[in-house]
N, C-alpha and C positions, 0 to 999 in steps of 0.2 A: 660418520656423524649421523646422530638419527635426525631422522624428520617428522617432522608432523604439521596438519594443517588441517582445516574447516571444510569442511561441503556445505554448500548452498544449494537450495530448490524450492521451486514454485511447490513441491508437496515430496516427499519422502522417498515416493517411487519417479521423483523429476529430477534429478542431479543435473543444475546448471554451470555449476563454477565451483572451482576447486580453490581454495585460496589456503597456500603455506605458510606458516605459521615460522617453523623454524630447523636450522639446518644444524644446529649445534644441540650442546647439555641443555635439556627443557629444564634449570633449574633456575628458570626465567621468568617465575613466576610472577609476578608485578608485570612486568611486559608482555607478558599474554594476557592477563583480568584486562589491560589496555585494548589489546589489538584484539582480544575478543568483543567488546562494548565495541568498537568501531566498526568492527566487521558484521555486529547484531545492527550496528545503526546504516552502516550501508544496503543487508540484506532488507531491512524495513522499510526504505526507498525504494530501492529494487521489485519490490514485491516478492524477495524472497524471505527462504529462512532457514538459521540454521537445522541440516538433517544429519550432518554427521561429521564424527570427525575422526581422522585418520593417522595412524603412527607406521613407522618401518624403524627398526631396532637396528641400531649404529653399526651394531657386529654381526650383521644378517642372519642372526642365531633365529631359529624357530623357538616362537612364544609358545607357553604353553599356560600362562595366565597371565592375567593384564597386568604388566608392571603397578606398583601404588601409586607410582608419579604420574602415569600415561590415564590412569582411574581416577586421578581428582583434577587432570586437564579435561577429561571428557566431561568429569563434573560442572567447570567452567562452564565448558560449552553449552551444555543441561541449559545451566542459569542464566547466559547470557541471550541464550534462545528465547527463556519465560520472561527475561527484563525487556524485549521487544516485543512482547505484543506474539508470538512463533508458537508452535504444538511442541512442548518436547518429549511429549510423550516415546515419540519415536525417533528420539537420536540414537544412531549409531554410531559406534567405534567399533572403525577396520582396523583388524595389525595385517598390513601389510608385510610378505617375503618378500627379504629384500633379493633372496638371490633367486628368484625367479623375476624380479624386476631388472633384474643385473643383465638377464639372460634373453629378454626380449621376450618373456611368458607372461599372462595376465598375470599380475602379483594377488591377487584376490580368492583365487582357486583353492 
């Protein structure tokens, strides 16, 4: 299953909380535009904000460009950063390898 989820930080290069999104088909659309506004409304409590947001591909295939579905969630996240009050200038989207996560190796390398 892929996954994918939000990063929160007091600033870009502050990554506090990691919050997942989803463990199934992102064609969940309606249910993320949600738990994304709730996650922008929590980070705005918090004094955070959204910095980035992260995907790992179901079939631990190495990406070699950003799916269109995993590019207009990131987009979400864009928005839902700017509807709170957040900089989004600098959200990021990781694609996380899943099979160096499998393996006990940073997935990020």
């Amino acid at each position: 299953l892929a996954v994918s989820g939000v990063l929160l930080g007091r600033s870009h290069a502050d990554i506090t909380n990691a919050v997942p999104l989803t463990h199934v088909a992102l064609a969940l659309a309606p249910c993320i535009e949600v738990a994304l506004t709730l996650i922008a409304k929590h980070a705005e409590q918090s004094k955070e904000q959204i910095v980035g947001f992260y995907y790992a591909d179901a079939r631990g295939e190495k990406l070699t460009s950003v799916p269109p579905l995993v590019a207009k969630l990131g987009e979400a996240a864009v928005s839902a950063a700017q509807a709170s009050g957040g900089d989004a200038s600098g959200v990021s989207l990781l694609l996380l390898d899943a099979d160096r996560a499998e393996s006990g190796v940073a997935a990020l390398g």
